[in-house]
C-alpha positions as a Markdown table, in Angstrom:
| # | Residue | x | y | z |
|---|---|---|---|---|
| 1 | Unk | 79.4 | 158.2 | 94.9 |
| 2 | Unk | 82.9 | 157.1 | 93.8 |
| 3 | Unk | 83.2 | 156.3 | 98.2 |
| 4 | Unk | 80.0 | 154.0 | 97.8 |
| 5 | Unk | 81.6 | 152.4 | 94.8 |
| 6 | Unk | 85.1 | 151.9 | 96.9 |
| 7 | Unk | 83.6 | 151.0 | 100.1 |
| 8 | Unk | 81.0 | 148.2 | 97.9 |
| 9 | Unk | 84.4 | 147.0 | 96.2 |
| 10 | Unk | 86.0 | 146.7 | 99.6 |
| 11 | Unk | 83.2 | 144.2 | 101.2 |
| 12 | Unk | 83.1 | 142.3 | 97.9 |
| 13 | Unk | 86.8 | 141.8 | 97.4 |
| 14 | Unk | 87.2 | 141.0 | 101.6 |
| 15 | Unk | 84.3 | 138.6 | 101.4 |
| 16 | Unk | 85.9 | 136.7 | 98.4 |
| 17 | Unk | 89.1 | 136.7 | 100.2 |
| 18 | Unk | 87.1 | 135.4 | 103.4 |
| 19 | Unk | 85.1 | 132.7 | 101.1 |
| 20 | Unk | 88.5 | 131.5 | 99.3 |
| 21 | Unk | 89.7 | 130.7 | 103.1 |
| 22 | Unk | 86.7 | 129.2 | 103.9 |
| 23 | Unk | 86.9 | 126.9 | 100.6 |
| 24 | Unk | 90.8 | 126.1 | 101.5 |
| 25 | Unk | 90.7 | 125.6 | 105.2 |
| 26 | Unk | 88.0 | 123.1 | 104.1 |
| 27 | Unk | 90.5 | 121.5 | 102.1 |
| 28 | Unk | 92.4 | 120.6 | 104.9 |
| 29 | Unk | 92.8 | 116.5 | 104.6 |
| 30 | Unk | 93.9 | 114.3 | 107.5 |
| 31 | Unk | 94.7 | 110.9 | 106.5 |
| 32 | Unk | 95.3 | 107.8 | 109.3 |
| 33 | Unk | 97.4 | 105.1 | 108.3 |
| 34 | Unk | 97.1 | 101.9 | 110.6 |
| 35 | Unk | 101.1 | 100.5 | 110.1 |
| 36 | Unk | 102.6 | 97.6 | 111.4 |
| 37 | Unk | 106.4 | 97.0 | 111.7 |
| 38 | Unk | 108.0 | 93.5 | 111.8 |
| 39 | Unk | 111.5 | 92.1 | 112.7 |
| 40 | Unk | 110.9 | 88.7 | 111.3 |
| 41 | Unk | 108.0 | 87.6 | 112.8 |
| 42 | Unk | 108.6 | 90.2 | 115.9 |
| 43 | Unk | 106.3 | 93.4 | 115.8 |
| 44 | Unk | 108.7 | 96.5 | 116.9 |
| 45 | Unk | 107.5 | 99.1 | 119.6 |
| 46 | Unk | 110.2 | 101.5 | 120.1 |
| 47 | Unk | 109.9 | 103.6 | 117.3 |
| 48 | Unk | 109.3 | 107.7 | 117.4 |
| 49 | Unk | 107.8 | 110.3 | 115.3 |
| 50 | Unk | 110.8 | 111.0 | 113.7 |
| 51 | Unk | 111.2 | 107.0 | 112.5 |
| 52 | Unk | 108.6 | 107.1 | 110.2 |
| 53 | Unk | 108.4 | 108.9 | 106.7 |
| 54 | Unk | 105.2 | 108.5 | 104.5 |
| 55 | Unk | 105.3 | 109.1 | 100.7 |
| 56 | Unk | 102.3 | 110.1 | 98.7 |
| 57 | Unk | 102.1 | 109.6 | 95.8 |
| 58 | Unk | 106.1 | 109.1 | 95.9 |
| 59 | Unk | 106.0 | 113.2 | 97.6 |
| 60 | Unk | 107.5 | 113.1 | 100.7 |
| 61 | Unk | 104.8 | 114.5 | 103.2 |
| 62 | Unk | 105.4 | 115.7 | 106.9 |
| 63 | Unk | 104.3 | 113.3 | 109.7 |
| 64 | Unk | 101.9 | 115.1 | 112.2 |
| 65 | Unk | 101.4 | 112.4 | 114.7 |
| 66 | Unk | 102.4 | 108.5 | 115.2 |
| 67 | Unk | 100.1 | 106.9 | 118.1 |
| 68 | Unk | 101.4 | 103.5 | 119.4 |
| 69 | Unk | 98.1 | 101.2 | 120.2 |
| 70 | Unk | 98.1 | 97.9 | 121.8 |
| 71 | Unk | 94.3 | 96.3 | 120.6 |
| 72 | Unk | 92.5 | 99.4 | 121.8 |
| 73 | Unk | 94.5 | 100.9 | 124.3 |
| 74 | Unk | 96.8 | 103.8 | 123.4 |
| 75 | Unk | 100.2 | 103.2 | 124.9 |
| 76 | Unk | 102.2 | 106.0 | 123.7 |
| 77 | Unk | 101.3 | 109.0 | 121.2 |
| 78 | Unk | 103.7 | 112.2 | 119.5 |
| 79 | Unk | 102.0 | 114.9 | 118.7 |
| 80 | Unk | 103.0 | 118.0 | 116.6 |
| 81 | Unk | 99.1 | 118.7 | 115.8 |
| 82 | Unk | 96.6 | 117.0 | 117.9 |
| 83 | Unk | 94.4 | 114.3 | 116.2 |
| 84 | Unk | 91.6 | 111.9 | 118.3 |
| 85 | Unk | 92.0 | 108.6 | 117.0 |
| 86 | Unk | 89.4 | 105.7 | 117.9 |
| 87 | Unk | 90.7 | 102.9 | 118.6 |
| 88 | Unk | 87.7 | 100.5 | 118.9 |
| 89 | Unk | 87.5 | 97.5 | 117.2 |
| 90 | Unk | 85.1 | 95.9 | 114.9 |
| 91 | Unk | 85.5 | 92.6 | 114.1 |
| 92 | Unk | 83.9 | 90.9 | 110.7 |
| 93 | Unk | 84.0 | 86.9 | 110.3 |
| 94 | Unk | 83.7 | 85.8 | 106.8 |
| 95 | Unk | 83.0 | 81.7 | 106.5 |
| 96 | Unk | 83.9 | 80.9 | 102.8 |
| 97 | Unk | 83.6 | 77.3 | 103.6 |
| 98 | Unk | 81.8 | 74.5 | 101.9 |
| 99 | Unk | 82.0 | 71.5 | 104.4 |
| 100 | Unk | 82.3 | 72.3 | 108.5 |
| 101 | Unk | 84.4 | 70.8 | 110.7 |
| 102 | Unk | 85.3 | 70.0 | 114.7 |
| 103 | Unk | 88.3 | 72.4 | 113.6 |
| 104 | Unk | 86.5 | 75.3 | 112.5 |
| 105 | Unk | 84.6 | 74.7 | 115.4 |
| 106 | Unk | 87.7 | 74.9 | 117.6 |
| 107 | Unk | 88.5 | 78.1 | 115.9 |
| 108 | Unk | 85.6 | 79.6 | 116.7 |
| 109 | Unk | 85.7 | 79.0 | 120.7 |
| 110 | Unk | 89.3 | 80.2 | 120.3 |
| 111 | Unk | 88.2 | 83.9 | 118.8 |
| 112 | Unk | 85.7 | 83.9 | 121.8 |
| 113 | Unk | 88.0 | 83.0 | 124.5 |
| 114 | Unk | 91.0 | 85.1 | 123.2 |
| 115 | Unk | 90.8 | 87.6 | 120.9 |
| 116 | Unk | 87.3 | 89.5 | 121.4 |
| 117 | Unk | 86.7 | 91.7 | 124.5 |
| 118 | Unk | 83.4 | 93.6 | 125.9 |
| 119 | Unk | 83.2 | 96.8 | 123.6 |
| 120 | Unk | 83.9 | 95.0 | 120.4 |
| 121 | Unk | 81.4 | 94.8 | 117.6 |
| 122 | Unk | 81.5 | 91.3 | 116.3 |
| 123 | Unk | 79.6 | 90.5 | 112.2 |
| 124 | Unk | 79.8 | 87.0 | 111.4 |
| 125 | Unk | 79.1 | 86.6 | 107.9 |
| 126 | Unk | 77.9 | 82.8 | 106.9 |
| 127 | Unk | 76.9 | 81.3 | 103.2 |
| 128 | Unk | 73.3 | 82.4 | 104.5 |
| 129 | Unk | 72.9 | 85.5 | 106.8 |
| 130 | Unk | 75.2 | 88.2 | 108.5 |
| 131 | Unk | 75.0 | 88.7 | 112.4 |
| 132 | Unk | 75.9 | 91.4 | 114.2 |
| 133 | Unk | 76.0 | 92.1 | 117.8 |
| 134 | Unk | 78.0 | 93.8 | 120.0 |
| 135 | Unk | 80.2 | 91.7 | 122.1 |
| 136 | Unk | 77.5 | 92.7 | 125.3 |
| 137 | Unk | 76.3 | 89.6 | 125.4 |
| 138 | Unk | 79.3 | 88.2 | 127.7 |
| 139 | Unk | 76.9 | 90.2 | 130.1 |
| 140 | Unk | 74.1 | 87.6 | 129.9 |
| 141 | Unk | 76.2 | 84.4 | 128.6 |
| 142 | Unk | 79.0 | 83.1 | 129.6 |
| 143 | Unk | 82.4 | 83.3 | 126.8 |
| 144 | Unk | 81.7 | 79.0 | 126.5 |
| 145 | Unk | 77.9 | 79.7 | 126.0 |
| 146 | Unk | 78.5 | 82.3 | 123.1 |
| 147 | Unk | 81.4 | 80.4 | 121.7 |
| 148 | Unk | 78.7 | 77.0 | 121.5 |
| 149 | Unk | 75.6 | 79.6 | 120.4 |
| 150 | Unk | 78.2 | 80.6 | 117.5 |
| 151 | Unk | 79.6 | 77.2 | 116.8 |
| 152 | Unk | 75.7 | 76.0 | 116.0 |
| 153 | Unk | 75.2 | 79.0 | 114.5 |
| 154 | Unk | 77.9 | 78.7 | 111.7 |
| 155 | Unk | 77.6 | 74.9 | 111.8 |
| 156 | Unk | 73.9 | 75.2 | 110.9 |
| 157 | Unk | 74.6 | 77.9 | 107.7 |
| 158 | Unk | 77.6 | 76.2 | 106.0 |
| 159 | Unk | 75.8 | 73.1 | 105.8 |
| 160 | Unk | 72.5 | 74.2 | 104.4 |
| 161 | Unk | 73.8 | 77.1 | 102.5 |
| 162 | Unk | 76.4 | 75.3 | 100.4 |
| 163 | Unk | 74.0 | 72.0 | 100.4 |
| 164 | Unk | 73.7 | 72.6 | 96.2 |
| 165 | Unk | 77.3 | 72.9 | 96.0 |
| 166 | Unk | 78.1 | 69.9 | 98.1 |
| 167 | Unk | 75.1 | 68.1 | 95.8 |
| 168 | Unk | 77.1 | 69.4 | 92.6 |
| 169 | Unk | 80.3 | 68.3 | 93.9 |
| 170 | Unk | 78.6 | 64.8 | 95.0 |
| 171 | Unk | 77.6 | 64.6 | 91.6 |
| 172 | Unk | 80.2 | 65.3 | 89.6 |
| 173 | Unk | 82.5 | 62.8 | 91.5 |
| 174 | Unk | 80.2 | 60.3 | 90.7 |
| 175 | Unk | 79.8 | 61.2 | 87.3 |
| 176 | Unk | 83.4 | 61.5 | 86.7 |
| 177 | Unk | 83.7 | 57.9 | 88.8 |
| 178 | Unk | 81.5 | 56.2 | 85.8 |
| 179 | Unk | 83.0 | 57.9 | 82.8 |
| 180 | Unk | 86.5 | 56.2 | 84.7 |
| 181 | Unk | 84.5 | 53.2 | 84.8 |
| 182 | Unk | 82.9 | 53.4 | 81.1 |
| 183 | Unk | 86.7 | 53.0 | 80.0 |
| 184 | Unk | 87.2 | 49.3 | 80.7 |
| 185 | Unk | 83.6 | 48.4 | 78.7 |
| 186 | Unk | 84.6 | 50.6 | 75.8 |
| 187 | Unk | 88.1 | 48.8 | 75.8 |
| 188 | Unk | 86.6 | 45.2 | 76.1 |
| 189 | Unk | 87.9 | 44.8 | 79.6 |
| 190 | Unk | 85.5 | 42.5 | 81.6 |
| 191 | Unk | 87.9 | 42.8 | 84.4 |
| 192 | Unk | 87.7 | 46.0 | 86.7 |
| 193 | Unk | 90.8 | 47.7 | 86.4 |
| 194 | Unk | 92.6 | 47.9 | 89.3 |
| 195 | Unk | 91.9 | 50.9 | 91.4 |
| 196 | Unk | 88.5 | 51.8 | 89.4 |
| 197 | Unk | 85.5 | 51.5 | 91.4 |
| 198 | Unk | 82.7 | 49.3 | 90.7 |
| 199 | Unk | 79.7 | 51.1 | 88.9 |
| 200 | Unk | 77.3 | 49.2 | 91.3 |
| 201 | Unk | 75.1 | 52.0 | 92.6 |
| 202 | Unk | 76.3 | 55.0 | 90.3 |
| 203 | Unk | 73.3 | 56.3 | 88.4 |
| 204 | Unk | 75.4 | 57.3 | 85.8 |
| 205 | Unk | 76.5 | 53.9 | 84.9 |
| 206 | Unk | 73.6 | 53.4 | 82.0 |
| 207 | Unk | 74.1 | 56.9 | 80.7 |
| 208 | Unk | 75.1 | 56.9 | 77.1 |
| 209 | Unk | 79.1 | 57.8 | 77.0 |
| 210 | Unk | 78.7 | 61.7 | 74.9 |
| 211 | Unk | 76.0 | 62.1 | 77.3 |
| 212 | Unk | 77.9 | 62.0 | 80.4 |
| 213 | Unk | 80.3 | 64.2 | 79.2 |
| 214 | Unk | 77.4 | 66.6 | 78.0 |
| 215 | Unk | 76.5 | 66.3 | 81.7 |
| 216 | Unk | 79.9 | 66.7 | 83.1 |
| 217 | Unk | 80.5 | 70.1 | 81.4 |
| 218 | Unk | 76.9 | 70.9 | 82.6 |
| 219 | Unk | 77.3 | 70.6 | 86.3 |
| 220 | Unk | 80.7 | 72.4 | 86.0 |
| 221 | Unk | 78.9 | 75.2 | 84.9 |
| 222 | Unk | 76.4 | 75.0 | 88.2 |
| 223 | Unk | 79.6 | 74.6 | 90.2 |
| 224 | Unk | 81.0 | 77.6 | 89.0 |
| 225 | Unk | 77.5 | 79.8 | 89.0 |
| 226 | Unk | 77.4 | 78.6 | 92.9 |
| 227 | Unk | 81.1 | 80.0 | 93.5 |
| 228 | Unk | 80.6 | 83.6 | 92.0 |
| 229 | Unk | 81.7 | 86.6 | 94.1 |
| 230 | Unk | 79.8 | 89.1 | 93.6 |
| 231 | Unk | 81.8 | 92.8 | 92.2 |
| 232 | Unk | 78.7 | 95.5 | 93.3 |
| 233 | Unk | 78.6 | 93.5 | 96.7 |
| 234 | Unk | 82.5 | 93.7 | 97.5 |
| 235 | Unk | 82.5 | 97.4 | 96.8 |
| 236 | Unk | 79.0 | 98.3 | 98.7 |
| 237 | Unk | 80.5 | 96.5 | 101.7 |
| 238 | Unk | 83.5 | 99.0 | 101.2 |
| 239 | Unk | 81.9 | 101.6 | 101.1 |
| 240 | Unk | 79.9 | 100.4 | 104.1 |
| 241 | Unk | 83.5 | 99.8 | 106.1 |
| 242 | Unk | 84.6 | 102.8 | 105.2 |
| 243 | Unk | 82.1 | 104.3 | 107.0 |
| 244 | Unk | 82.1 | 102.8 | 110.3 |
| 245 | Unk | 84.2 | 104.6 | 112.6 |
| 246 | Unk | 87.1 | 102.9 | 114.6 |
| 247 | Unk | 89.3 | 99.7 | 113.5 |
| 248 | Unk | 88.3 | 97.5 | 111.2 |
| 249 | Unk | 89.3 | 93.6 | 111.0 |
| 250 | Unk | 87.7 | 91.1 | 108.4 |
| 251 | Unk | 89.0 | 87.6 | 108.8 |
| 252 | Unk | 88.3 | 86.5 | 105.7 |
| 253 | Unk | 88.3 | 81.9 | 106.2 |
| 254 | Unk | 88.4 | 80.8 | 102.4 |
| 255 | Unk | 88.4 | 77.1 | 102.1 |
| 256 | Unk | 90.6 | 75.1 | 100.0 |
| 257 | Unk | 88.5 | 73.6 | 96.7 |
| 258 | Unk | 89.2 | 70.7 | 94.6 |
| 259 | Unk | 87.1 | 69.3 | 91.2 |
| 260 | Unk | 87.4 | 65.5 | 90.0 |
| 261 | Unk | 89.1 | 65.0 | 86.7 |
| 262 | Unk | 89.5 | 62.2 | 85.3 |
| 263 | Unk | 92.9 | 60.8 | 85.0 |
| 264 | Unk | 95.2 | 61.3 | 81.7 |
| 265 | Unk | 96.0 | 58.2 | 81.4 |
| 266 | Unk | 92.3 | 57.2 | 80.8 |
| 267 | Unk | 91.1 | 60.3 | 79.0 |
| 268 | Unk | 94.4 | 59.3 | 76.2 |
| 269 | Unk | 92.1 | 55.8 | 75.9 |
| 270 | Unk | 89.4 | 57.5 | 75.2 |
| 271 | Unk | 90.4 | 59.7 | 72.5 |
| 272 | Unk | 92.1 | 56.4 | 70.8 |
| 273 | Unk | 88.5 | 54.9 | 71.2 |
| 274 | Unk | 86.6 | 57.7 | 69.6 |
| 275 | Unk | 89.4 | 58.9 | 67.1 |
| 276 | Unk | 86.4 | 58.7 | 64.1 |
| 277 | Unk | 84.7 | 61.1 | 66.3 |
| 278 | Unk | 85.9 | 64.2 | 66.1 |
| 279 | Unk | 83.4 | 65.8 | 68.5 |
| 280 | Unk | 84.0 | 63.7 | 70.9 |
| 281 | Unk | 87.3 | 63.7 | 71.0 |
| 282 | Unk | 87.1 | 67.4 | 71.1 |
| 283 | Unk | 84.9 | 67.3 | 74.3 |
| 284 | Unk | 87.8 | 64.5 | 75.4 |
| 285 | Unk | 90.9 | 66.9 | 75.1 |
| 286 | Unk | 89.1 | 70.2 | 76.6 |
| 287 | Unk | 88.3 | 67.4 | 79.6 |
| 288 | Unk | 92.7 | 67.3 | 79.9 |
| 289 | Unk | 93.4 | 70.9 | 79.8 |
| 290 | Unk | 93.8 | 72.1 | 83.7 |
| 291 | Unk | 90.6 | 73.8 | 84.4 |
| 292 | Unk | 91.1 | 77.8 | 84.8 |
| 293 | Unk | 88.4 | 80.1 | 86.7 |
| 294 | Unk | 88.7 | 83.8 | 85.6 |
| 295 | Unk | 88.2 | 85.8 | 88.5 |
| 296 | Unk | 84.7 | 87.3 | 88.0 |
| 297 | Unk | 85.7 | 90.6 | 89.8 |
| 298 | Unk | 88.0 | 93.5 | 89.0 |
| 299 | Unk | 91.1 | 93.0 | 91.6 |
| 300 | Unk | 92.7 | 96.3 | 91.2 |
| 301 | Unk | 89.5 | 98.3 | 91.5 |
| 302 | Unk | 88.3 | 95.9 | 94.5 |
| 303 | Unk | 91.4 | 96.3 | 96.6 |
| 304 | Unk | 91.3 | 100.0 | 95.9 |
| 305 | Unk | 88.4 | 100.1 | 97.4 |
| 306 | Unk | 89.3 | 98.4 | 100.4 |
| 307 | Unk | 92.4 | 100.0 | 101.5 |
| 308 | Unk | 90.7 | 103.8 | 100.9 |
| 309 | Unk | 88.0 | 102.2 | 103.7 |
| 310 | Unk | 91.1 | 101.7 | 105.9 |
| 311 | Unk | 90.2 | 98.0 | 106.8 |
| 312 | Unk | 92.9 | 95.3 | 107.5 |
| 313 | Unk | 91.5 | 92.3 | 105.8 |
| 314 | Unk | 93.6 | 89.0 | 107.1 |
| 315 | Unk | 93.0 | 86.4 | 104.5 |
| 316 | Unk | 93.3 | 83.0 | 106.5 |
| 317 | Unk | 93.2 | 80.0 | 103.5 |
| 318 | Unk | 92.5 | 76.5 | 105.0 |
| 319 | Unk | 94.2 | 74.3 | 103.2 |
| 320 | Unk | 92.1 | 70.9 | 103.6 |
| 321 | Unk | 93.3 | 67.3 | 102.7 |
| 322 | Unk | 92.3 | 66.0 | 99.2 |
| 323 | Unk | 90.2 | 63.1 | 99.2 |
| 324 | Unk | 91.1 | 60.1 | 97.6 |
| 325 | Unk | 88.6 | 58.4 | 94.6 |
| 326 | Unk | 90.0 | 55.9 | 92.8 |
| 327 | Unk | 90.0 | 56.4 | 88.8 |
| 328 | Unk | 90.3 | 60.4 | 89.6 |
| 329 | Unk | 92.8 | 63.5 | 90.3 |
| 330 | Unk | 91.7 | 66.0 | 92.9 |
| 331 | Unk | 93.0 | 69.2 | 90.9 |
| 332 | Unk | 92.9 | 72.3 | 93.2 |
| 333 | Unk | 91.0 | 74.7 | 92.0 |
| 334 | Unk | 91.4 | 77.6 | 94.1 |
| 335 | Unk | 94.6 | 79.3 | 92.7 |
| 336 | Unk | 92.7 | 82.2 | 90.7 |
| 337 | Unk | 90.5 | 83.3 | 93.9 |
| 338 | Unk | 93.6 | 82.6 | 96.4 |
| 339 | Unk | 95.9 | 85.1 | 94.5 |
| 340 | Unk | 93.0 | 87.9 | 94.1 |
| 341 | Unk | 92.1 | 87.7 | 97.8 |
| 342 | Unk | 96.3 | 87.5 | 98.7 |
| 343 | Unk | 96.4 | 90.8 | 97.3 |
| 344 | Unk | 92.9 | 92.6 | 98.3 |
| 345 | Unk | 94.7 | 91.8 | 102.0 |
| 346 | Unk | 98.4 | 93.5 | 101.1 |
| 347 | Unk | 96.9 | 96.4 | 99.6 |
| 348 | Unk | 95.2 | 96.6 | 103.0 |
| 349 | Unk | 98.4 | 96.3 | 105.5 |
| 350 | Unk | 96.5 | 92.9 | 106.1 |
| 351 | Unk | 97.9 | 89.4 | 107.1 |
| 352 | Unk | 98.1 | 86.0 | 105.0 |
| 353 | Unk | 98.5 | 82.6 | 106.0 |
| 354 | Unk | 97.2 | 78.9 | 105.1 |
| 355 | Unk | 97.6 | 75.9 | 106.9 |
| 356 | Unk | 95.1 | 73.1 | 108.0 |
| 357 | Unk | 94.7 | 74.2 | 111.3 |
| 358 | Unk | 92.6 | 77.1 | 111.4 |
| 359 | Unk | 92.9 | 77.9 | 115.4 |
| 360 | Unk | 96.8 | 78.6 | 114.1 |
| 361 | Unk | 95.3 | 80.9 | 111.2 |
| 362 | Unk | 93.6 | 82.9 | 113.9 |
| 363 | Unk | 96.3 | 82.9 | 115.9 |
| 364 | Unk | 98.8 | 84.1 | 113.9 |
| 365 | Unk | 96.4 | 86.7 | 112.3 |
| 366 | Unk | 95.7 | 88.3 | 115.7 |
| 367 | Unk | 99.3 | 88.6 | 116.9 |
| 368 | Unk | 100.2 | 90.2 | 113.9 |
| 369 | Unk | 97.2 | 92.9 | 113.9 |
| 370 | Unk | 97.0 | 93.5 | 117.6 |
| 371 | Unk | 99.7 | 95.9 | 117.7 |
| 372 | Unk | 100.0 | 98.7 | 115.2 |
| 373 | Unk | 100.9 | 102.5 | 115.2 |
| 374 | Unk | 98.3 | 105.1 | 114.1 |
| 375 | Unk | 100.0 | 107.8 | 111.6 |
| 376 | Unk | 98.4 | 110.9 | 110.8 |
| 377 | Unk | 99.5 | 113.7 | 107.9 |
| 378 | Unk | 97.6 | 116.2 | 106.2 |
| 379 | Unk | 98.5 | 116.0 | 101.9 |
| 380 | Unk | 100.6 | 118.5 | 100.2 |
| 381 | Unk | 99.1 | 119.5 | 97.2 |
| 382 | Unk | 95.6 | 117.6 | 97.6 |
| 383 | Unk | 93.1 | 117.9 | 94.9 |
| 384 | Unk | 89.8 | 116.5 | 95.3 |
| 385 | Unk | 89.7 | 114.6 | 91.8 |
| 386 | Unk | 88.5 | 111.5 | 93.0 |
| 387 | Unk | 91.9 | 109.2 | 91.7 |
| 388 | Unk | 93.3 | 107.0 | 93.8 |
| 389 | Unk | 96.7 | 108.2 | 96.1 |
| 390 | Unk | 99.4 | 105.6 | 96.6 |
| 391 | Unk | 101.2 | 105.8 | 100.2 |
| 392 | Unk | 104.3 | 104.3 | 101.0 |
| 393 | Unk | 105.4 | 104.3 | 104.9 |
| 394 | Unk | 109.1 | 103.4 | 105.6 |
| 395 | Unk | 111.4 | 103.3 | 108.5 |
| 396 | Unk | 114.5 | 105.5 | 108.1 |
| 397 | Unk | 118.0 | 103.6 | 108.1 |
| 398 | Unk | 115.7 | 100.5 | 109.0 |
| 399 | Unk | 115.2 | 96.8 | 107.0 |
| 400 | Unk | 111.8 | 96.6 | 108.7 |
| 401 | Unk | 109.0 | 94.8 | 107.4 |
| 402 | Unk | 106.4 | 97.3 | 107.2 |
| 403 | Unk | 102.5 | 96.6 | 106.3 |
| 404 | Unk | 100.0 | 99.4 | 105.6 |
| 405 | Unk | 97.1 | 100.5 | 103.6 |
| 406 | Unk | 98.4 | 100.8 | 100.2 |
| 407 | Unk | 96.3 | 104.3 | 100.0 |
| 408 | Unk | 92.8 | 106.2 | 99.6 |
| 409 | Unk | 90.9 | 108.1 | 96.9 |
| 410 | Unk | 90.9 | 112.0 | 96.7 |
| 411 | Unk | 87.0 | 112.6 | 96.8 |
């Protein structure tokens, strides 16, 4: 009996033992950083295994493999464990714009030409749809074919998805042109004022004054409804990247925005005009303060996401000319969203640029994200409790520049 009981203990104790290594080889966590090292501009491709040291959490960990990859080739790997890294590429085109232009359009032939080879996925997200295809299609079109399918493609969805917003920009210029205007009749002044248009043709010309400025704050309302980003849809397309195997690269286009104001030194007549109208003069002096968008998403959590899905997102701002309306100030109004989407590509090991030209943007963004090393280490001390892991990635003895995914969640 008491050899029944022993040998029963025995099988009960060794199959805990054999569950508890079951439950901690499954534990085992590899994590792949994407890194990219810069002299200046210049990417460097000498370094070794024993260059790099990453940093969880602010732990040093040990280095298990660095892969050097030139766009999906792999030109050079260091092993001390064996990983199998994919190295294909998916590419993701987001079109923030509101207007198109021959420029974008330039851009566009440019990523065909240049950048995207046979193999490649390719989404291109508009204001309307999202197309995907694999980059296959060079089989049956020509690269100047697709680039000219694509160019009507995107051409076609800016222009009729952001028609309201153009039509609520339209507006409000006008609207903001007459209230301009309604300054020299409220002061007396038969004469235009140099520099303010005529109201001939503005159908805001016979609007009562506190009703125009009732409609004013009105369609800045609309404009602002049209240019919500969305929180849920930002993390479900996380998630989503996350998981899609290979590399991942959005190129995010965000187009420089501008709202008419009026100018100061017209708004100060107005308030002397209306001074035994408290109301309006109210309305009047929220009218002068610089008009601030609050971002309508949480950035931390949002860029979280995006570096545990081990994207690189390359946020490429086009910085368009103001136009020019008499009476008015263009005021830029892009500064809140520019800074959120500045950091949602650091936290990524992404790239940043703006300039006017966006063929430069493109180019730019793929020279630095072509070439990157693949680093591999399994945590010390992971615990699956779902908070978010900082890593840091340096070069020993170096002043590199050195861009990565800022880290992932432990679930």
């Amino acid at each position: 009996m008491k050899k029944c009981f022993l040998l029963l203990f025995l099988v009960i104790l060794s199959a805990s033992i054999f569950s508890q290594q079951i439950k901690e080889l499954s534990q085992v966590i590899n994590i792949e950083i994407p890194v990219r090292v810069f002299q200046g501009n210049t990417f460097v491709s000498d370094l070794t295994i024993n260059d790099f040291e990453i940093y969880e959490n602010d732990t040093l960990q040990e280095v298990e493999a660095v892969y050097l990859v030139n766009k999906s080739s792999i030109e050079r790997s260091e092993e001390k464990k064996r990983f199998t890294p994919s190295t294909s590429r998916n590419f993701f085109l987001f079109f923030e714009l509101t207007e198109y232009s021959a420029r974008v359009g330039d851009s566009i032939e440019y990523f065909v030409q240049n950048v995207i080879f046979p193999d490649d996925n390719l989404i291109i997200v508009t204001p309307l749809k999202t197309y995907r295809q694999t980059y296959n299609a060079l089989l049956y079109n020509s690269k100047e074919e697709l680039a000219n399918q694509l160019k009507v493609l995107i051409r076609n969805d800016v222009t009729i998805g952001n028609a309201e917003y153009r039509s609520a920009m339209d507006d409000l210029t006008r609207l903001a042109s007459s209230l301009s205007m309604e300054n020299e009749r409220e002061s007396g002044n038969e004469q235009r004022r140099e520099g303010i248009p005529s109201a001939t043709g503005n159908e805001y010309s016979h609007f009562p004054f506190e009703k125009k400025l009732m409609r004013y704050s009105d369609i800045m309302g609309r404009i602002e409804n049209l240019r919500f980003i969305d929180q849920e849809k930002l993390m479900s397309f996380s998630q989503y990247l996350k998981d899609m195997p290979g590399q991942k690269y959005v190129f995010l286009i965000y187009q420089r925005e501008y709202l008419p104001q009026i100018q100061d030194m017209i708004l100060n007549k107005y308030m002397q005009i209306y001074q035994d109208k408290p109301s309006v003069v109210q309305k009047l002096k929220s009218l002068s303060y610089p008009f601030k968008r609050d971002v309508s998403f949480n950035v931390k959590r949002v860029k979280e996401s995006f570096a545990d899905s081990s994207i690189s997102i390359h946020f490429l701002y086009l910085t368009t000319p103001t136009k020019h309306v008499p009476g008015l100030r263009m005021q830029e109004q892009s500064e809140d969203i520019y800074r959120a989407f500045r950091e949602m590509a650091l936290s990524t090991g992404g790239f940043m640029e703006s300039s006017a030209n966006p063929i430069y943007l493109f180019n730019r963004a793929v020279e630095a994200s072509e070439n990157y090393y693949l680093l591999y280490y399994s945590p010390s001390n992971y615990l699956e409790d779902g908070r978010f892991n900082k890593i840091t990635v340096r070069v020993k003895g170096k002043k590199y520049r050195v861009v990565h995914r800022s880290g992932y969640f432990a679930n």
